[in-house]
N, C-alpha and C positions, 0 to 999 in steps of 0.2 A: 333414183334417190332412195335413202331407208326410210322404212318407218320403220321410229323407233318407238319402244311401250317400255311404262318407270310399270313395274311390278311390285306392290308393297305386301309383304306376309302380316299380319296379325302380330299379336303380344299383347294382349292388355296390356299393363302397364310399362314392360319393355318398349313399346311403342312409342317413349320418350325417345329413343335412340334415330327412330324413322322422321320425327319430327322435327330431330338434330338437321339431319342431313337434309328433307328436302327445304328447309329453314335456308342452309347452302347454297341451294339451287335458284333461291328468291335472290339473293344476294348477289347472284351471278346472274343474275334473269335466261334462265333456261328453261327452257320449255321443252315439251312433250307430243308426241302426235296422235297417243293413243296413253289412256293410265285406267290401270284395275288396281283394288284394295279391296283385301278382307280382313272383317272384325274391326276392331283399332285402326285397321291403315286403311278401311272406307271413312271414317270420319278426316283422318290426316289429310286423305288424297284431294277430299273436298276442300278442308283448310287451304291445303297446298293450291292449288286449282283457283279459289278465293284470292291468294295473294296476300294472304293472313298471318302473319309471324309472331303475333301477338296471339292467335287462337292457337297454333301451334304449338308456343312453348306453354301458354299458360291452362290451357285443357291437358298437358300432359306432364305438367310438373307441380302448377301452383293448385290444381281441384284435386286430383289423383289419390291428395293423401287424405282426404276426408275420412274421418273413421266412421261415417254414418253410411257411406258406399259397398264394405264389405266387412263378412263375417257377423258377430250376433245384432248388429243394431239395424244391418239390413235386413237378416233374418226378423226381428221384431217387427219392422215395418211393412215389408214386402213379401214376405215367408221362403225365400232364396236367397242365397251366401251373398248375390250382389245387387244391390240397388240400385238395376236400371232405370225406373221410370224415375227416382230424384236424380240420377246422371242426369239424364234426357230430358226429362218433361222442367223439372224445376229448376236444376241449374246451367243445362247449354240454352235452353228455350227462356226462359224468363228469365235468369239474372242474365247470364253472359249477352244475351240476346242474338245468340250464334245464328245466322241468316242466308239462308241457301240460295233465295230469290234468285241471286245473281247468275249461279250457275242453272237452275230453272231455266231462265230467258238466254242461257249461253248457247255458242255452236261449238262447245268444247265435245272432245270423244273423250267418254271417261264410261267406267261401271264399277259396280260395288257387288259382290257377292254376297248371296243368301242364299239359305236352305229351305226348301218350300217343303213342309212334314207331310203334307198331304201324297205330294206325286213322289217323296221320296228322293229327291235331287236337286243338285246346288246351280243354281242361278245367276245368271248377271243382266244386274238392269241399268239403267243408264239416268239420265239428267228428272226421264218424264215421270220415276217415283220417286222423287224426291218429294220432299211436303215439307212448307214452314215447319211444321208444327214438331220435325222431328222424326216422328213414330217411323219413318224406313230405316233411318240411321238406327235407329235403338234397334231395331231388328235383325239389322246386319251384325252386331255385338254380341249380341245375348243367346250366350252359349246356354245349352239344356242343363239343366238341375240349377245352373247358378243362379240362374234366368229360365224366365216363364216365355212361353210360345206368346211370340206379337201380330195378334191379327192385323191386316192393313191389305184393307182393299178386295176382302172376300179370301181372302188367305190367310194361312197359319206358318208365319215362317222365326227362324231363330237363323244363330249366324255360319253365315257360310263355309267360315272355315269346319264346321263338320264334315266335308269332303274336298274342300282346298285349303290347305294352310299358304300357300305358295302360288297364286295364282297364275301360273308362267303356261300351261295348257291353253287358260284363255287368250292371252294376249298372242302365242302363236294362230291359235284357229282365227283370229281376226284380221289376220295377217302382217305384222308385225315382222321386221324381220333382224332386228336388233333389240336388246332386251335389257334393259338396268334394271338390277333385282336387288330390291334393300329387305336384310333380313333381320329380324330381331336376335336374334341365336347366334353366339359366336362357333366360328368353324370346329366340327368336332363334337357339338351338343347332340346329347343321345335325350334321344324320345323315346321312352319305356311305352310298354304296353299297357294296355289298361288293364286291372286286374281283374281274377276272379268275380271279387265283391262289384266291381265298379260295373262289367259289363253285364250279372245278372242284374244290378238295379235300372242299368239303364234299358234294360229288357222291360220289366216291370213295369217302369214309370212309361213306357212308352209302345204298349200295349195295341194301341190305335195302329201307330208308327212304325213298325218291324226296322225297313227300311233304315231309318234314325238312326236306331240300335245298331245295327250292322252295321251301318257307318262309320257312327260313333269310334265303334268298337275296335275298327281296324285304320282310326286315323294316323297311325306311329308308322304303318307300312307305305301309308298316301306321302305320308311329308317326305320319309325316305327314297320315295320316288321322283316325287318335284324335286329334291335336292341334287338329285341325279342327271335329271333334264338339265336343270340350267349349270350344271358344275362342265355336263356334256358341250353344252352351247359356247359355254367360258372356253372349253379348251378350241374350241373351233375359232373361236374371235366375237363369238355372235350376242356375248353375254359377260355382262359387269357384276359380278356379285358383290353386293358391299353387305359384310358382316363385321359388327364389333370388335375391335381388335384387343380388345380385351376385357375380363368377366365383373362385372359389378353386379354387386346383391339384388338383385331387381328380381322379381317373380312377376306372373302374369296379373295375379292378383295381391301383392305383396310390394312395399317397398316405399322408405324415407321420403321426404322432400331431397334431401341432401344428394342420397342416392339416385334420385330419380333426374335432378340438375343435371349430374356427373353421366348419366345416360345420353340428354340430350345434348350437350356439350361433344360427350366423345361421338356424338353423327355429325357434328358442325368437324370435328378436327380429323376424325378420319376421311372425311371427305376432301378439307384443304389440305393431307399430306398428302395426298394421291393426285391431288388437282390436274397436272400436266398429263399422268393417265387416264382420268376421267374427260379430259376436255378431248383429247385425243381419241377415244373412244367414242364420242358422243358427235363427231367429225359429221358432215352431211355426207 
């Protein structure tokens, strides 16, 4: 019999579109034998996992647009372009009262990727860091410069996708042998490099870290190569790629209530055009 693994890529705020879809999968009660998420689709995976449709669409559409999250207000508050710890601390943990426990005491296989700064290399941990309180989620997020290094637990990590944007390597080494991969990026998105400016500061800022830097720095050649793994996998039968099927103004850190709907919307309907392919794929 397969096991099969939902593979979720990152997007800040594109990450409505991940929400769409596995929002689908509740609907249909399908289930998973093995599930990885980095950035935005650690928090999702857990929603999804949860059985949460409600945290789903409304972490990724109705908070998202707070303008106290990104750019100068966060800067004022936090001194980096994004305000994790009011994401985190003040609005999933105290208003929302977003509540992990369940999966804590669960025998689900799942893991969430992070970047441990210290040894230099991306991680995947599973059910037993999790913490009420939050703080591993906010770590798996919080990419460098936007967001500050999150200590938790004798470590200094930030979010994994600095060496997996596509976490499709892990869920093969797990052994996995079927693979549904939801991606925020429609088919065709080019990933620039990072620039001059960008990789001598991230040099500087991260001085301790070499490692980081380097990472950082060549993460447009990493996704281009996960994109290849599972585009590989797809043409074999062994892998579902579901990409937006078409472009809405959404940025990582950018983007309407309006727009950001129409995101998770178009995962709930590209999912139900395909449905007879998907169910079929997903076959024991």
């Amino acid at each position: 019999m397969s096991k099969v693994g939902l593979v979720l890529e990152g997007g800040g705020m594109r990450g409505a579109y991940t929400a769409g879809a596995l929002s689908w999968f509740l609907d249909n009660n399908i289930e998973f034998d093995y599930s990885v998420g980095i950035s935005s689709g650690a928090v999702h995976v857990c929603s999804f996992l949860l059985k949460n449709q409600t945290y789903l669409h409304d972490i990724s559409v109705e908070y998202m647009t707070d303008k106290n999250y990104v750019g100068i207000r966060a800067f004022l508050t936090e001194g980096r372009l994004v305000a994790y710890s009011r994401i985190f601390d003040k609005v999933l943990y105290k208003e929302i009262g977003y509540d992990v426990k369940p999966l804590i005491n669960s025998d689900l296989n799942f893991e969430m990727g992070i970047y441990d700064c210290e040894k230099g290399e991306a991680l995947f941990k599973g059910k037993e860091y999790l913490d009420e309180k939050l703080q591993f989620l906010k770590a798996t997020c919080s990419l460098p410069i936007a967001g500050k290094i999150v200590n938790y637990r004798g470590h200094k990590y930030l979010d994994g996708g600095i060496r997996y944007m596509i976490p499709i390597e892990r869920s093969i080494e797990v052994g996995c042998d079927k693979y549904f991969v939801i991606s925020t990026k429609h088919k065709g998105y080019v990933r620039k490099a990072a620039g001059w400016f960008m990789r001598t500061f991230m040099k500087l800022n991260f001085l301790k870290y070499p490692k980081l830097a380097d990472d950082y720095n060549i993460r447009h050649k990493r996704y281009y190569e996960q994109v290849d793994i599972v585009e590989d996998l797809e043409k074999q039968g062994k892998a579902y790629f579901l990409r937006p099927s078409i472009i809405i103004p959404v940025k990582r850190f950018s983007g309407d209530k309006e727009n950001l709907e129409k995101m998770y919307q178009l995962g709930i309907e590209d999912m139900e055009n395909n449905k007879e392919e998907i169910l079929k794929f997903l076959e024991r």
